[in-house]
Structures are given as structure tokens and as C-alpha cells.
N, C-alpha and C positions, 0 to 999 in steps of 0.2 A: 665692777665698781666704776660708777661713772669716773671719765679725770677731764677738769678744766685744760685748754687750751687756749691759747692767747698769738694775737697776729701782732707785733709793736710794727711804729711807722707806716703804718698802712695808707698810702698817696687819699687824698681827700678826691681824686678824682673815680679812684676805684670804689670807695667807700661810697661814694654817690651813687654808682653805677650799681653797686649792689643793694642797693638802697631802693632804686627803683626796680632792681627786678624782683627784691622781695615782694613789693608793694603791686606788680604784675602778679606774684603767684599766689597773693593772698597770705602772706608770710609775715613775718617779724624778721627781722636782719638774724635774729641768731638761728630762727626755723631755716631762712634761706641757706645760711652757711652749712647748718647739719643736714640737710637735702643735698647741696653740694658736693660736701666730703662724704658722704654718705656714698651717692653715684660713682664720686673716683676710687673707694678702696673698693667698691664692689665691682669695677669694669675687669671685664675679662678679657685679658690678653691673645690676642691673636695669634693660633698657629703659627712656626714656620711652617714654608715648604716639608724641609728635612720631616719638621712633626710626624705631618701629614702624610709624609712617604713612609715612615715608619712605623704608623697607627694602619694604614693601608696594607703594607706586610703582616704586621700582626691580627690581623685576621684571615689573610688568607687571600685577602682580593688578587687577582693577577690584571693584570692593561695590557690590550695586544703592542708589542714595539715596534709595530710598522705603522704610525697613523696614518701616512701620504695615503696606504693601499687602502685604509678604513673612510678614508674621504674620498679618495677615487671611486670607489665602489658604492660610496652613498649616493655623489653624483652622480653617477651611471645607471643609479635605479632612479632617475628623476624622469 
């Protein structure tokens, strides 16, 4: 079920400013705003590191732990 939301005090500078970029995307202020919020609860957070090393583990992948020798030996095959 749809639910109304409401922004009070909103700077008349910002409300311009949205104002116009509705009016760039071909929108009505309230289309722009649900485009908007729309984009931000659907962004996808970015990995940590840590994720990433532990999504890595969990399949199995291994990385050699010597890089220096894995770049010496790349440049050496140049």
C-alpha cells in the first residue's frame, strides 16, 4: 500500500533546484522526487575489503602470496 511522505521546510533554494532538474528530465517535481528516492533505496552498497576476501575464500579461489616474484617474472617475460 502506497504511504504519503512529506519533506517540511524545505530551503526555497533546493526546491528550485529541483524544480529545474525535474523540468530537465521531463518530470513533475513529485515524478522527480520518486525517481530520486527511488535510486537511493535501490543503490547497492559497496563490498568491504574483508567481503571480498571472504566471498574469495568461500569458493575456493587461492592468490599466489608472493606478488613481488609474480611481477618480477611478468617483467622478465617482456
Amino acid at each position: 500500500m502506497p504511504v504519503n511522505l512529506s519533506i517540511k521546510n524545505a530551503p526555497e533554494r533546493i526546491v528550485r533546484k529541483l524544480k529545474k532538474r525535474a523540468e530537465r528530465n521531463h518530470r513533475s517535481l513529485q515524478g522527480e522526487l520518486m525517481a530520486i528516492i527511488t535510486a537511493a533505496a535501490d543503490e547497492k552498497v559497496p563490498l568491504t575489503a574483508a567481503e571480498i576476501l571472504s566471498q574469495t575464500r568461500a569458493i575456493g579461489l587461492v592468490t599466489p602470496s608472493d606478488s613481488a616474484a609474480i611481477i618480477r617474472t611478468d617483467r622478465d617475460a617482456r
